[in-house]
C-alpha positions as CSV (number, residue, x, y, z in Angstrom):
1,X,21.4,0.1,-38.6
2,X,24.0,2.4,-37.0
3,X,21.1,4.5,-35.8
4,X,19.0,1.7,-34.2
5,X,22.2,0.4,-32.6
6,X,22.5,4.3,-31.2
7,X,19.0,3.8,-29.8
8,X,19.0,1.1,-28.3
9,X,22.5,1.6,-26.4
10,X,20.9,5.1,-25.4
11,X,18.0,3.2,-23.6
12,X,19.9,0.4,-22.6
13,X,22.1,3.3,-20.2
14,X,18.8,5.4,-19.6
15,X,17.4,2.6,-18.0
16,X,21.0,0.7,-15.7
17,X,21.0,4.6,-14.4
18,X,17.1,4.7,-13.8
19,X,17.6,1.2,-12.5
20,X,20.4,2.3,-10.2
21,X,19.3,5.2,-8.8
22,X,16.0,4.7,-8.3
23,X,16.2,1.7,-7.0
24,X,18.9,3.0,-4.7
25,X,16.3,4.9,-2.6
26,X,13.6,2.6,-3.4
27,X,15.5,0.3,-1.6
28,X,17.1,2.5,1.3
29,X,13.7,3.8,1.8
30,X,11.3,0.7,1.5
31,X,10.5,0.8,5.5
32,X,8.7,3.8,4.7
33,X,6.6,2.9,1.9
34,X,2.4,2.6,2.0
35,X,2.9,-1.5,1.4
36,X,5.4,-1.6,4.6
37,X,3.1,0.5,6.8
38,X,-0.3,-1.4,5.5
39,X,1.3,-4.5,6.2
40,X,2.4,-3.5,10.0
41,X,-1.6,-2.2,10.0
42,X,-2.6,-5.8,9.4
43,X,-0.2,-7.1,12.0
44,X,-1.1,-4.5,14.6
45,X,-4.4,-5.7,14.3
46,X,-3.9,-9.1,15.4
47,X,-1.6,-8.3,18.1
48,X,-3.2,-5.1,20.0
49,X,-4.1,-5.5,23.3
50,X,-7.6,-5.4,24.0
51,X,-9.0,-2.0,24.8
52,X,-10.5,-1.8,28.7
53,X,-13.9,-0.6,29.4
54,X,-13.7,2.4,31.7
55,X,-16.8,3.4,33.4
56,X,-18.2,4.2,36.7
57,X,-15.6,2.7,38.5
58,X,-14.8,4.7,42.0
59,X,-11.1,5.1,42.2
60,X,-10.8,5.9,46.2
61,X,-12.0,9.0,47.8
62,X,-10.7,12.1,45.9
63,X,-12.9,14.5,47.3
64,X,-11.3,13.7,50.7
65,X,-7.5,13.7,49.5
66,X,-8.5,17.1,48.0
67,X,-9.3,18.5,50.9
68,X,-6.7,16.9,53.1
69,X,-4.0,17.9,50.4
70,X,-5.4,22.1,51.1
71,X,-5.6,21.7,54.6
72,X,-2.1,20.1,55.0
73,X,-0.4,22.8,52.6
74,X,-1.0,25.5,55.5
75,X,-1.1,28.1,53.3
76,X,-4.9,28.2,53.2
77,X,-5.7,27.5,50.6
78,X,-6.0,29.1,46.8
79,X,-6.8,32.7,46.8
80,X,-10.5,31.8,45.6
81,X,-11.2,30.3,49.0
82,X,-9.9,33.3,51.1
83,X,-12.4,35.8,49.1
């Protein structure tokens, strides 16, 4: 009987001390756990914005503001050009 008693007070602390200190950092880490993130997955889902379609779309003359950019630097121009 003694024994048993011995036992079972030995699992009894094995398992407040488990308890404890796992579930400290179970608990001080749980933002960071594979449910949390999965969860904010699911919500993220929902609440993206919608993606936009680029495609052809002419964004104002760039060729032009590339070349008045090099002529307006009057150094001219990169070293490639003076060859």
């Amino acid at each position: 009987m003694y024994y048993s008693f011995v036992i079972l007070n030995a699992c009894l602390v094995y398992q407040f001390w488990w308890h404890t200190c796992v579930g400290y950092y179970r608990r001080r880490n749980h933002h960071r756990s594979l449910e949390v993130a999965q969860q904010r997955e699911r919500e993220w889902e929902l609440i993206k914005p919608k993606e936009e379609e680029y495609g052809e779309e002419d964004y104002g003359d760039e060729d032009a503001a590339a070349e008045a950019g090099g002529e307006a630097s009057g150094d001219g121009g990169d070293a490639e050009e003076d060859e």
